[in-house]
C-alpha positions in Angstrom: 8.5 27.7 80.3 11.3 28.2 78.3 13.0 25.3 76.4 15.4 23.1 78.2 18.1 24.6 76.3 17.9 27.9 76.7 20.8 28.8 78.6 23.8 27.1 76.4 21.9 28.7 72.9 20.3 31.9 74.1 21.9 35.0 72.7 22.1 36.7 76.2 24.9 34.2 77.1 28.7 35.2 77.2 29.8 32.1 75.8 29.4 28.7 74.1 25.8 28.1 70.9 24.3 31.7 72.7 27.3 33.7 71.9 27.6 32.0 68.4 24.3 32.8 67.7 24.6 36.3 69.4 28.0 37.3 66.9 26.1 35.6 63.8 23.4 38.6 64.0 23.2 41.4 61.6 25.6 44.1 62.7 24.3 46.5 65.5 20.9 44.1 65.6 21.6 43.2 69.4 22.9 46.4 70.3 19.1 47.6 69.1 17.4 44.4 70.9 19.6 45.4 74.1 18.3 48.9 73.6 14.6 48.1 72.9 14.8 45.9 76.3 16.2 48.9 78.3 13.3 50.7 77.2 10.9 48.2 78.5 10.4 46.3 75.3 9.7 42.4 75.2 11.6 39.9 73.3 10.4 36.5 72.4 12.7 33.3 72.5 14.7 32.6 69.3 13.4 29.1 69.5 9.7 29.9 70.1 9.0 32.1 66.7 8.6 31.8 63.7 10.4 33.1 60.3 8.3 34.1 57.2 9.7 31.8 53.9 8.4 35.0 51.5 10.7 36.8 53.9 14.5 37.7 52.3 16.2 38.7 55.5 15.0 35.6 57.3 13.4 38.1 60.1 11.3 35.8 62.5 8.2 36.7 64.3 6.6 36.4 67.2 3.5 33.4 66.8 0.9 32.1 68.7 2.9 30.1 70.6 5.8 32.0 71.3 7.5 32.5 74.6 9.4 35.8 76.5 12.9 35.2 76.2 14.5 34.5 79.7 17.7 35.9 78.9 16.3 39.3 77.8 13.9 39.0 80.9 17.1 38.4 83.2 18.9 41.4 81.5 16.0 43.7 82.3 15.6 42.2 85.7 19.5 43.1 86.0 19.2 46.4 84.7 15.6 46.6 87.4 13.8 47.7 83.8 10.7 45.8 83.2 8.1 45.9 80.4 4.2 46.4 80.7 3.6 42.4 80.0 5.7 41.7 82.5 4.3 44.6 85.3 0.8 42.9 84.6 1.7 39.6 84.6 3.6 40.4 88.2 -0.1 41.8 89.2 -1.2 38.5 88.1 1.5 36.7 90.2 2.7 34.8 87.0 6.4 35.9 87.1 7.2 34.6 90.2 8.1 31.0 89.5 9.6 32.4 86.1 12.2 34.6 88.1 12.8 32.0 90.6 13.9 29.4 88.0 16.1 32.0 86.2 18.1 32.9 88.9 19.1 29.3 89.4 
């Protein structure tokens, strides 16, 4: 489950902390996430990873405990694009209370 946050600070929203976030980005970096997603990629929440301190260019990383995001899973849901996680975990009958709570 996705923190209780996650719709006023995640960078798939059109306003408000997500768009903030979304415009402080590299240039062109969620252009390339949007583009990644569209071709069935995942992308984990911003608030579930994990950024390397030797790292320069702050990059995070997926961890152990790292979540899908459900913006990026709503976008692909949107767009009727899914990924391979998400195809098996359908299989598995795992998505189904995720999709339900992020369509409300």
């Amino acid at each position: 489950m996705p923190p209780k946050d996650w719709r006023e600070t995640c960078p798939f929203q059109s306003s408000g902390p997500g768009l903030a976030l979304r415009q402080g980005l590299r240039p062109g970096r969620f252009a390339r996430i949007k583009l990644e997603l569209r071709a069935g990629s995942i992308f984990h929440c911003h608030k579930t990873t994990t950024t390397d301190d030797d790292d320069d260019e702050g990059e995070t990383y997926a961890g152990p405990g790292s979540k899908l995001c459900a913006g990026a899973l709503a976008y692909q849901d949107k767009l009727g694009v899914s990924s391979n996680y998400v195809r098996v975990a359908e299989r598995l009958d795992a998505m189904t209370a995720t999709r339900e709570e992020n369509r409300r």
